[in-house]
N, C-alpha and C positions, 0 to 999 in steps of 0.2 A: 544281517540286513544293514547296520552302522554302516561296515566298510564296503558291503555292494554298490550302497550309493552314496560315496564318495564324506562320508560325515568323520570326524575323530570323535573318540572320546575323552571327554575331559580330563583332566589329572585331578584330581582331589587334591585342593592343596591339604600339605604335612598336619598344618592348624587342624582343620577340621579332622580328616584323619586321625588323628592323635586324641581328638577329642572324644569322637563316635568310639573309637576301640577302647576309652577310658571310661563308657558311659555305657554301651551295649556288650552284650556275651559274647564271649571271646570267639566261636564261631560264626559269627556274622561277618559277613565279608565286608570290608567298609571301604576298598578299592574299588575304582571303577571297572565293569558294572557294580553296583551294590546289592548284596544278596545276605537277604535277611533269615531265611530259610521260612521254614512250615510252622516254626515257632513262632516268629514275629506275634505281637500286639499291636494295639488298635494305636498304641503311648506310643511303640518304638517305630511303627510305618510315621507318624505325626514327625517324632524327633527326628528320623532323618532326611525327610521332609523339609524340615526348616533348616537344615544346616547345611545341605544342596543350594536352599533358596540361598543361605546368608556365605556360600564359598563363590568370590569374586571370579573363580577360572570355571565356573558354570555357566555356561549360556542357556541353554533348554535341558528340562528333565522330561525323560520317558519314566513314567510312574509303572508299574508293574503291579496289580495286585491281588495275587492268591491267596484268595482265604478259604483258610484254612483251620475250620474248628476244632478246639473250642478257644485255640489259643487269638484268634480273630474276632472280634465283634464287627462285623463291618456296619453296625449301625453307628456303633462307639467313633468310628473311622468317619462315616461319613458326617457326622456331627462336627468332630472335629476340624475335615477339611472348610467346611462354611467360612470359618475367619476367612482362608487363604484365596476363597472366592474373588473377592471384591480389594485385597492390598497385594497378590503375589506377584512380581515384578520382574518374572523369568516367563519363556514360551511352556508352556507345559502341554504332555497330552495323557492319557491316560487307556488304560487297556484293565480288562480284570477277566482272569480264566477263569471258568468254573460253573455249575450251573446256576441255579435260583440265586445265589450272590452274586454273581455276577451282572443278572438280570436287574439284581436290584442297584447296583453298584452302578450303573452305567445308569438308570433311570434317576436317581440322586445325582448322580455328577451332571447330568444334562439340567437339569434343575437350578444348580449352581455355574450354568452356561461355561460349564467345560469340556472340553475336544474328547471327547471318546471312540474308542478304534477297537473292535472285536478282535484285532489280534495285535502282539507284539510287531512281526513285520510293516503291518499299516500304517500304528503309529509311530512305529520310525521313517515311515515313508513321508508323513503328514510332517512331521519336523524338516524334513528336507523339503518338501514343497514352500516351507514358509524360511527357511535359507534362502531358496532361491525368490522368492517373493520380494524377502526385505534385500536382498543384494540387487532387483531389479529397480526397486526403489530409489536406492541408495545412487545407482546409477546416472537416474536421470533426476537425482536432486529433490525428490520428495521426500515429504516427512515422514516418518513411521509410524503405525495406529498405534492407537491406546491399546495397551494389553487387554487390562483387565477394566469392561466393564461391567453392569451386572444390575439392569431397570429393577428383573425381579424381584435381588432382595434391597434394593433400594424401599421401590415398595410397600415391601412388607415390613418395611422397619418402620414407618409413617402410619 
């Protein structure tokens, strides 16, 4: 779907790279795409997560996530992502196959007002619509929205 319409994928820089293969099992692929396999944890979807976020040749992640027990918690997961709610400062969207996790995976992530898309195709699609969004912007000299806002857990933090 990437190359149908018109998107690249990012290169991992070497740093990060270097760093994920020094930190995860040696069968995780940590080239772009990133492929964690069926083993992934709740710890290792987080980790490389954050290190997508913190590689400068990222623009948007498509999040992918099969879970897959019992090596998945996806409660564990979704706890975790809450930080990234309200600071992550990339486009992100998310997608999760599968059934009753999924279900719940996607009712959490809406919670934490983020993009979710029933399949891998969509939310690559939804990342090019917002390509072409900020590049129409950018065009006629307006500014760019705030990524990430987030009333809910505002909120609920008061």
């Amino acid at each position: 779907a990437i190359g149908m319409l018109d998107l690249e994928l990012a290169e991992i820089s070497p740093t990060i790279q270097k760093k994920m293969k020094e930190d995860l099992p040696p069968f995780f692929s940590v080239a772009n795409p990133i492929d964690l396999t069926g083993s992934a944890t709740a710890d290792q979807y987080l980790y490389v997560l954050e290190q997508t976020i913190n590689d400068p040749q990222v623009d948007s992640i498509v999040y992918i996530i099969i879970p897959t027990p019992p090596a998945i918690d996806v409660k564990e997961l979704m706890k975790g992502l809450q930080p990234f709610a309200t600071t992550i400062n990339k486009t992100i969207t998310f997608c999760a196959i599968g059934g009753a996790e999924a279900i719940y995976i996607r009712e959490e992530l809406e919670k934490m007002n983020f993009p979710f898309y029933p399949t891998p195709a969509r939310t690559v699609y939804a990342v090019r619509k917002l390509v072409d969004y900020t590049n129409y912007l950018r065009f006629y000299g307006q500014p760019l929205p705030v990524i990430r806002e987030h009333p809910k857990l505002e909120e609920a933090e008061k």
